[in-house]
Biopython code that builds the backbone (N, CA, C, O; Angstrom):
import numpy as np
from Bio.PDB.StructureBuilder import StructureBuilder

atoms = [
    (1, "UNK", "N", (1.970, -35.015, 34.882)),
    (1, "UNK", "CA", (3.371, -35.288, 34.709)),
    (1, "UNK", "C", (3.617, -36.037, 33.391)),
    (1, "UNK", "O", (4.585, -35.837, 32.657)),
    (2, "UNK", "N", (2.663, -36.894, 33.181)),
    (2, "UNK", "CA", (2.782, -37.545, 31.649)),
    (2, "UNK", "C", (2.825, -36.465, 30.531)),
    (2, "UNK", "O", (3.805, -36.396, 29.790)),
    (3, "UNK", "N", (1.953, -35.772, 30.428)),
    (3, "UNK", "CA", (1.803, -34.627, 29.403)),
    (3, "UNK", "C", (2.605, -33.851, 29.331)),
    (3, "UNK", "O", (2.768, -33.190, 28.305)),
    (4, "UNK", "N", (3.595, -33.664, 30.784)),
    (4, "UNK", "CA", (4.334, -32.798, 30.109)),
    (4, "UNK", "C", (6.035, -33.756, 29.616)),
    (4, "UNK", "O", (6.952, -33.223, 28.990)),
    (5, "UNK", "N", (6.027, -35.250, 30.134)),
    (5, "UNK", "CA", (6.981, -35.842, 29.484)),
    (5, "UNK", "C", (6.910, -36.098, 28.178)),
    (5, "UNK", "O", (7.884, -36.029, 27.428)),
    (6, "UNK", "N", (5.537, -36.467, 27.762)),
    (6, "UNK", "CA", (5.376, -36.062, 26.663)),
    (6, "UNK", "C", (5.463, -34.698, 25.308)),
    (6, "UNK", "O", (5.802, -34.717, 24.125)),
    (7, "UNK", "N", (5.057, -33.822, 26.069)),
    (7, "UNK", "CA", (5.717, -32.331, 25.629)),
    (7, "UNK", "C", (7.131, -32.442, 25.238)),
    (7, "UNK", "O", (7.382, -32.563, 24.039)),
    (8, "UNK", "N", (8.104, -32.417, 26.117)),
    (8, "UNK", "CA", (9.837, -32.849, 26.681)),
    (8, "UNK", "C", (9.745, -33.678, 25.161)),
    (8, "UNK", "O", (10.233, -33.061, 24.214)),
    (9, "UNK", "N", (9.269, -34.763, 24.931)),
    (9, "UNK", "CA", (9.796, -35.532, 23.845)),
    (9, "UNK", "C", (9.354, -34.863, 22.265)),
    (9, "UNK", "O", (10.132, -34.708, 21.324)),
    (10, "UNK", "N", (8.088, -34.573, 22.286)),
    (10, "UNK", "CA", (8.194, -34.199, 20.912)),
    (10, "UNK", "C", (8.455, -32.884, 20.374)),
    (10, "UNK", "O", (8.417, -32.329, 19.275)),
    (11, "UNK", "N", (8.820, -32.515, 21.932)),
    (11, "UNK", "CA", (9.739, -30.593, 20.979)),
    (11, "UNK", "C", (11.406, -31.461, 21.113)),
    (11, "UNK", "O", (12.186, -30.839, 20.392)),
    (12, "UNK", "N", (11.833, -32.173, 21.521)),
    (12, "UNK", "CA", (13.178, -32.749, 21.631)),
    (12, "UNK", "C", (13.607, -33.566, 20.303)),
    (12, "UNK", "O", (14.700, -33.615, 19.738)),
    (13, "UNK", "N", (12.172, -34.296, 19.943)),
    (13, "UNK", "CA", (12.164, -34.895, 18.705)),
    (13, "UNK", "C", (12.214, -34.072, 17.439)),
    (13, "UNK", "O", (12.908, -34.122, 16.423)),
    (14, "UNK", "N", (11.089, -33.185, 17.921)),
    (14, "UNK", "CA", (11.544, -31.891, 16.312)),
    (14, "UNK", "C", (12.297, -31.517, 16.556)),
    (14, "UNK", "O", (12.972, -31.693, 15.542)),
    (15, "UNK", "N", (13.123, -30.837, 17.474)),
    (15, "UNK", "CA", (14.679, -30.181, 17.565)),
    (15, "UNK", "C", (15.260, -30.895, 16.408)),
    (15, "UNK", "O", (15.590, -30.562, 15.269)),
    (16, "UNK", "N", (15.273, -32.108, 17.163)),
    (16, "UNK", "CA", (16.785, -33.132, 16.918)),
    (16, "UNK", "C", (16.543, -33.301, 15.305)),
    (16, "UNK", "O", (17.469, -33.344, 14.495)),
    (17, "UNK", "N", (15.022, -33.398, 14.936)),
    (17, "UNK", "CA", (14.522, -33.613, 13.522)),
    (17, "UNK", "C", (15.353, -32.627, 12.202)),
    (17, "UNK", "O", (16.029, -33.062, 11.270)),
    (18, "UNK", "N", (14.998, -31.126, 12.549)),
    (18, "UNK", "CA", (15.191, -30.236, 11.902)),
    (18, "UNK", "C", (16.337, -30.119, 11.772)),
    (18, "UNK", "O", (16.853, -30.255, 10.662)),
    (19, "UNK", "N", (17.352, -29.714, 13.337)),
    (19, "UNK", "CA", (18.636, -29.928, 13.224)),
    (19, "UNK", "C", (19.168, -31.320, 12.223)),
    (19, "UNK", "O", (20.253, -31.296, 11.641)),
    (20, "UNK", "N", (18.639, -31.974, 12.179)),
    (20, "UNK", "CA", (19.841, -33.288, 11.200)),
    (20, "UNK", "C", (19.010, -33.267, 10.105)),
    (20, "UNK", "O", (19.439, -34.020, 9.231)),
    (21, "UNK", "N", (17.796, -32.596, 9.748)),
    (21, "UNK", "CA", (17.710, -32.033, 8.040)),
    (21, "UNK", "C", (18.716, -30.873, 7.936)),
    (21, "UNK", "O", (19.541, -30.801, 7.026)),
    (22, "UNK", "N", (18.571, -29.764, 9.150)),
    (22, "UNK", "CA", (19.479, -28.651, 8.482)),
    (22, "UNK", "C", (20.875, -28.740, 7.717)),
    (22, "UNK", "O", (21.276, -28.307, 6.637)),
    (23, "UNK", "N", (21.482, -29.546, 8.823)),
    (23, "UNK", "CA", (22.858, -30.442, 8.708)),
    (23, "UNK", "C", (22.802, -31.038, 7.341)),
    (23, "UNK", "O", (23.696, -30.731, 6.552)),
    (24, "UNK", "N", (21.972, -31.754, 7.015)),
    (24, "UNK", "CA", (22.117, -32.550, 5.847)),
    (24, "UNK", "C", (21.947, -31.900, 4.197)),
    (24, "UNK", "O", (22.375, -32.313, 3.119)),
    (25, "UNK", "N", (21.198, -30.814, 4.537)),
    (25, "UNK", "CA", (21.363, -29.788, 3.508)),
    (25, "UNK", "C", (22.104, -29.160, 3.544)),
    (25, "UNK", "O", (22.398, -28.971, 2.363)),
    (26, "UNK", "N", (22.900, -28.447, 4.303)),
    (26, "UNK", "CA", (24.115, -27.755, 4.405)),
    (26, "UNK", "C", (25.309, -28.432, 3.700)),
    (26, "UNK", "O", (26.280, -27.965, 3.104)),
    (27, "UNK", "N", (24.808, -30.008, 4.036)),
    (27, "UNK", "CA", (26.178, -30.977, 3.653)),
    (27, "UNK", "C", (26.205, -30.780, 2.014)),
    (27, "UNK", "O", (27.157, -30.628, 1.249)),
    (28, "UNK", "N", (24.976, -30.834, 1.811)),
    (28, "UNK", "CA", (24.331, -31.416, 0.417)),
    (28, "UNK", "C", (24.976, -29.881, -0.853)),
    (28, "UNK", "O", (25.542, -29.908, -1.946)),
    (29, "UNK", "N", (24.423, -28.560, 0.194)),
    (29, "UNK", "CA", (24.696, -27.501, -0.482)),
    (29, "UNK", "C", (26.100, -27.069, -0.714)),
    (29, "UNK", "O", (26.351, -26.497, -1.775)),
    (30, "UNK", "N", (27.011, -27.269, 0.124)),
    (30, "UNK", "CA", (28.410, -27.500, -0.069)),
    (30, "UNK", "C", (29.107, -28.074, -1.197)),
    (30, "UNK", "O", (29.835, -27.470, -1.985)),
    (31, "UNK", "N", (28.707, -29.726, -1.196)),
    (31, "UNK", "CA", (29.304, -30.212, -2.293)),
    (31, "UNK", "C", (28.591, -29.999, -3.922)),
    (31, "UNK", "O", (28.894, -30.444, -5.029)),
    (32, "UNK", "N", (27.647, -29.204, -3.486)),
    (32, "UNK", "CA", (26.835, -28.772, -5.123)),
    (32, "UNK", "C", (27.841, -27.820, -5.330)),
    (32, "UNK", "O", (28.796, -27.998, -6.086)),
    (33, "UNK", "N", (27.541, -26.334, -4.354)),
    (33, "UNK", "CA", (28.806, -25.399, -4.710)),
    (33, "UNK", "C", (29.883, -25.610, -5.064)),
    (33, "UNK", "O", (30.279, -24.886, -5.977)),
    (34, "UNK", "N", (30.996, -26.836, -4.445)),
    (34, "UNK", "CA", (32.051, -26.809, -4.420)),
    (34, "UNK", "C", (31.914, -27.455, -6.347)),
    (34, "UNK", "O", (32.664, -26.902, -7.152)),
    (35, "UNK", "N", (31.160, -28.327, -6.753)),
    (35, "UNK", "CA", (31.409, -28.527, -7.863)),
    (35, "UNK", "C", (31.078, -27.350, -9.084)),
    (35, "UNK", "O", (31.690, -27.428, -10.149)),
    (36, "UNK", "N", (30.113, -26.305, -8.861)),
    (36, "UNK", "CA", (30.329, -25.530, -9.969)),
    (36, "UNK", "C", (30.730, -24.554, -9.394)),
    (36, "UNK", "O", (30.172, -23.494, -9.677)),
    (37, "UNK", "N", (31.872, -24.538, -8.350)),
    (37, "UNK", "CA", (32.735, -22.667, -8.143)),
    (37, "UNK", "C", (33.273, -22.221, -9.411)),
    (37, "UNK", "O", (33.510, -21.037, -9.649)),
    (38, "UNK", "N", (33.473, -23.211, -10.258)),
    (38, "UNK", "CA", (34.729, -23.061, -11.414)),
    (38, "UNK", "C", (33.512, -21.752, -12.203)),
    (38, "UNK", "O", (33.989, -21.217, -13.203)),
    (39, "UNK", "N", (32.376, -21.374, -11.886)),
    (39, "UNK", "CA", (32.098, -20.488, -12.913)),
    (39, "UNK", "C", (31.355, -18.991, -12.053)),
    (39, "UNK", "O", (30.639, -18.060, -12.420)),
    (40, "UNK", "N", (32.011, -19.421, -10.719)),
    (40, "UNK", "CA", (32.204, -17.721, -10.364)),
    (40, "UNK", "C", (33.883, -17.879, -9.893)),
    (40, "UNK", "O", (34.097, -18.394, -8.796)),
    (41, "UNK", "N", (34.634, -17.593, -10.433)),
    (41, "UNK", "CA", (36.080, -17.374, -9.869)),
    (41, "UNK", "C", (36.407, -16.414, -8.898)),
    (41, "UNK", "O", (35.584, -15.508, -8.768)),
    (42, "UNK", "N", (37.219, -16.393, -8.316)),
    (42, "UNK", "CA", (37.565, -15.485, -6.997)),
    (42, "UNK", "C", (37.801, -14.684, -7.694)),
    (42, "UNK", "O", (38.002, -14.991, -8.869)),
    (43, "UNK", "N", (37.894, -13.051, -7.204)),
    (43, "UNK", "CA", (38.141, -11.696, -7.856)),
    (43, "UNK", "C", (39.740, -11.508, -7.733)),
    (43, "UNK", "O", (40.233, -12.007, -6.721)),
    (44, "UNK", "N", (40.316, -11.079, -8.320)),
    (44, "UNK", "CA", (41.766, -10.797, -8.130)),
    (44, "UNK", "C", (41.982, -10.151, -6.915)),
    (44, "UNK", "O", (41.007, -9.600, -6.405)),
    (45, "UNK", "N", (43.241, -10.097, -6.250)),
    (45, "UNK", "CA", (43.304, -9.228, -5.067)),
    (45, "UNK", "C", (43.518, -7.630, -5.213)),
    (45, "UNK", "O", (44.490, -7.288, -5.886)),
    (46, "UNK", "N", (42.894, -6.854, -4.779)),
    (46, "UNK", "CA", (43.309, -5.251, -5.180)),
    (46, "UNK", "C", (44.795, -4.869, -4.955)),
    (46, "UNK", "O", (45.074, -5.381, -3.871)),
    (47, "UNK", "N", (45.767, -4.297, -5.380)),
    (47, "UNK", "CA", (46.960, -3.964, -5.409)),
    (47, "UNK", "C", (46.970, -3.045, -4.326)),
    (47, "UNK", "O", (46.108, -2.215, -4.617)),
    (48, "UNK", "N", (47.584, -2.682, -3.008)),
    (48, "UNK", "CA", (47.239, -2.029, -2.274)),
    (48, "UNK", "C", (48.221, -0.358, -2.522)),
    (48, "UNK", "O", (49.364, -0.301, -2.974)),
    (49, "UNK", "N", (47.551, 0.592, -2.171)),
    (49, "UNK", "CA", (48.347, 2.057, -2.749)),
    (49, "UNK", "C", (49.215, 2.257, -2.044)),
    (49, "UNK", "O", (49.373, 1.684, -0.966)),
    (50, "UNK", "N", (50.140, 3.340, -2.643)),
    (50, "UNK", "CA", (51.845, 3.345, -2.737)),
    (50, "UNK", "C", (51.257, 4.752, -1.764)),
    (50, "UNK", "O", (50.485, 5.684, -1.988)),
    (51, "UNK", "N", (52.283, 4.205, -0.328)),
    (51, "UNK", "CA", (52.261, 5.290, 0.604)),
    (51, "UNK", "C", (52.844, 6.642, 0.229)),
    (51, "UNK", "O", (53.881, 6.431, -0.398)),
    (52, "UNK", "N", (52.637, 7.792, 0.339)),
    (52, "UNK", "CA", (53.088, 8.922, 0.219)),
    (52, "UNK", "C", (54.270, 9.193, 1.391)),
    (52, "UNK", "O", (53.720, 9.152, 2.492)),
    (53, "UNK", "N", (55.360, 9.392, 1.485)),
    (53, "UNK", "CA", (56.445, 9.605, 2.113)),
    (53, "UNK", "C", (55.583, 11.322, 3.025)),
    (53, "UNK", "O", (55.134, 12.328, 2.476)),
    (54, "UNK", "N", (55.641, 11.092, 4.014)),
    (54, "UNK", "CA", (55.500, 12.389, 5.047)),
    (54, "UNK", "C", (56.044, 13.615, 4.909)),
    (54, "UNK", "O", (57.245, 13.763, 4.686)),
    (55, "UNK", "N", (55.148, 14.667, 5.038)),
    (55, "UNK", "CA", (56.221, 15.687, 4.931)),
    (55, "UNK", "C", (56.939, 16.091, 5.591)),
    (55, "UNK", "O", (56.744, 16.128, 6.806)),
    (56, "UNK", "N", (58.280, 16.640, 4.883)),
    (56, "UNK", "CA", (59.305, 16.896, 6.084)),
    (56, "UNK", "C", (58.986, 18.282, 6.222)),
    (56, "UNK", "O", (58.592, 19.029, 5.326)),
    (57, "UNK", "N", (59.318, 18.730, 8.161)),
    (57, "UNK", "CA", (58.991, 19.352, 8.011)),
    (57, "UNK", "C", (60.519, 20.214, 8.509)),
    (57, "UNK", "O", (61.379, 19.600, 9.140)),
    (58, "UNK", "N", (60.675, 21.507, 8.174)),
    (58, "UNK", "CA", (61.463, 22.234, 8.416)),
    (58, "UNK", "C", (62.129, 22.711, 9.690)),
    (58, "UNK", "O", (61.499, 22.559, 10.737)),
    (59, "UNK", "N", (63.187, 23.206, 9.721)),
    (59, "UNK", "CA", (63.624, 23.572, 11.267)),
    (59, "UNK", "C", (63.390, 25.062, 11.470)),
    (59, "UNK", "O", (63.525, 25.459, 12.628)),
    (60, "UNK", "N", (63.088, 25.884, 10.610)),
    (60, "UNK", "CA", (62.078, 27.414, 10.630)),
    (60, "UNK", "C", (61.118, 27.135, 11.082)),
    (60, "UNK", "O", (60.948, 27.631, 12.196)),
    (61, "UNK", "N", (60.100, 26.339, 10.612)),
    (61, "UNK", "CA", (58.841, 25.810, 11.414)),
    (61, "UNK", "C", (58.517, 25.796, 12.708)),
    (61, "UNK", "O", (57.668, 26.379, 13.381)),
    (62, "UNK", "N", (59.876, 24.536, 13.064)),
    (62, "UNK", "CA", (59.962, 24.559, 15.172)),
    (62, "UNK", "C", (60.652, 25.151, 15.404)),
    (62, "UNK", "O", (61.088, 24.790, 16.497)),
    (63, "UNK", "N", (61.315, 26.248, 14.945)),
    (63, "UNK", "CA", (61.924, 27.370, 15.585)),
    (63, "UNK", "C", (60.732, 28.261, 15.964)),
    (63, "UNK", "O", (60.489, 28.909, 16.982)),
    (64, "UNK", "N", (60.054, 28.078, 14.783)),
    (64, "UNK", "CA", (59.080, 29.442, 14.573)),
    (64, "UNK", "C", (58.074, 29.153, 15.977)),
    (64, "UNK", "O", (57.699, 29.975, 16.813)),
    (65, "UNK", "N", (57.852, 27.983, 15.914)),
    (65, "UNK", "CA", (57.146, 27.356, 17.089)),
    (65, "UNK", "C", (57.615, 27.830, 18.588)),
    (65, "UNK", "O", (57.065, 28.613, 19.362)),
    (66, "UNK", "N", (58.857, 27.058, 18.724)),
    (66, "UNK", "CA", (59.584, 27.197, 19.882)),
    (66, "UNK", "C", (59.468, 28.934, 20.535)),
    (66, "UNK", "O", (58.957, 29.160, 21.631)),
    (67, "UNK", "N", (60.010, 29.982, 19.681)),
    (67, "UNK", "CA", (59.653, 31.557, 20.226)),
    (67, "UNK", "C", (58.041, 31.773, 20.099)),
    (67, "UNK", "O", (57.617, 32.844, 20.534)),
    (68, "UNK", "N", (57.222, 30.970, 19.615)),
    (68, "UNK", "CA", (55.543, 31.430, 20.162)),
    (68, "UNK", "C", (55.597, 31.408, 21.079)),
    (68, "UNK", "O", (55.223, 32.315, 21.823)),
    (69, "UNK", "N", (56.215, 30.087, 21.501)),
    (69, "UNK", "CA", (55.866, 29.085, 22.798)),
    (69, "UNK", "C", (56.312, 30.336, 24.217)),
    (69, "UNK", "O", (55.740, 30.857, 25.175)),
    (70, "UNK", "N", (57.361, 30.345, 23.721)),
    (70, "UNK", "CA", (58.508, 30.891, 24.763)),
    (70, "UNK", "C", (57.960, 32.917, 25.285)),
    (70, "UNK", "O", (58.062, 33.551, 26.335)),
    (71, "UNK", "N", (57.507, 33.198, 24.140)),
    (71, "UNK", "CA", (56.703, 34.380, 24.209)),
    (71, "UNK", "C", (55.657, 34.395, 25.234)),
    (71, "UNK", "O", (55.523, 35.041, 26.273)),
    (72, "UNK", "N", (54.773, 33.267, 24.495)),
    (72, "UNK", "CA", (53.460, 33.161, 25.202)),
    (72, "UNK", "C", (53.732, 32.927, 26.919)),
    (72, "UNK", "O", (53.076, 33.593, 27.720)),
    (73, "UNK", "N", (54.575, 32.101, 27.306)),
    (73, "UNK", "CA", (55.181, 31.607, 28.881)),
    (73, "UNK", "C", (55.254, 32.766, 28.749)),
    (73, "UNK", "O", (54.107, 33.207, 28.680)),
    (74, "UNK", "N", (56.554, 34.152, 28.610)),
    (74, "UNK", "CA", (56.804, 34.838, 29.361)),
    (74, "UNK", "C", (55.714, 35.900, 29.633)),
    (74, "UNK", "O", (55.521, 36.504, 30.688)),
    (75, "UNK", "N", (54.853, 36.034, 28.136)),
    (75, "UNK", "CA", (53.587, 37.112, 28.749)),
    (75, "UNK", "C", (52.836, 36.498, 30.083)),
    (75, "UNK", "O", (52.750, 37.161, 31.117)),
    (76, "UNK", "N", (52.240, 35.015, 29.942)),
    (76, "UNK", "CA", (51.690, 34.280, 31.070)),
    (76, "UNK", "C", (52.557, 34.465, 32.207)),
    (76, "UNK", "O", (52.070, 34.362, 33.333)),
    (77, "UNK", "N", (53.751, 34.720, 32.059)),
    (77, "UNK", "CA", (54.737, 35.140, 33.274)),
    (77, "UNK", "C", (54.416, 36.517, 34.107)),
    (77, "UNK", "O", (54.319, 36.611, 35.331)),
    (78, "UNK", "N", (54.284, 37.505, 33.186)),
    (78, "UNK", "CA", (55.003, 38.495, 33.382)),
    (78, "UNK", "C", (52.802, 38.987, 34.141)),
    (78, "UNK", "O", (52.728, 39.811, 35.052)),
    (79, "UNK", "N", (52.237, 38.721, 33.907)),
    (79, "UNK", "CA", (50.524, 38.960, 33.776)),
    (79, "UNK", "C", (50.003, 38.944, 35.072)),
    (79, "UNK", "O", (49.393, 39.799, 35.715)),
    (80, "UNK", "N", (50.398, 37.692, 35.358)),
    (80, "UNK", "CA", (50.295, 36.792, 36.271)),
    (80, "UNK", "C", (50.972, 36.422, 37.642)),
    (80, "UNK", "O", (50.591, 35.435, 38.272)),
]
sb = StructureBuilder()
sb.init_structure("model")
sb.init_model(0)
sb.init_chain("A")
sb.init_seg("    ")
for serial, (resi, resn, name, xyz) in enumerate(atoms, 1):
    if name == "N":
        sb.init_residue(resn, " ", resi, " ")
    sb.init_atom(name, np.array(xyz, "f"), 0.0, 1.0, " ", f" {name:<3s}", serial, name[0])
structure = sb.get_structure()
């Protein structure tokens, strides 16, 4: 039971170790970056493209549509 309270402490101790180096370099690497950003500047924003208006579409079209339609029902009618 000792050995393994002992275990319990020194993987708890390196945890806690590494974690508050990681932390502290992270802190460290931050304020380095933040002082030389000035020599990568942010990229401009891309201008986003000019939508194309839809085509209109004609009333020959869904006419032309509408008597397929109406054809096709009555053959399926008439078959069947």
């Amino acid at each position: 039971m000792q050995s393994a309270f002992i275990l319990l402490v020194a993987g708890m101790g390196t945890t806690l170790l590494f974690l508050s180096i990681q932390a502290l370099l992270t802190t460290i690497s931050a304020k380095v970056t933040a002082k030389f950003a000035y020599l990568m500047p942010e990229p401009e924003p891309k201008k986003p493209a000019a939508k194309k208006p839809a085509p209109k579409k004609e009333d020959s079209d869904s006419d032309e549509l509408v008597a397929v339609l109406t054809a096709a029902a009555h053959y399926y009618q008439q078959n069947n």
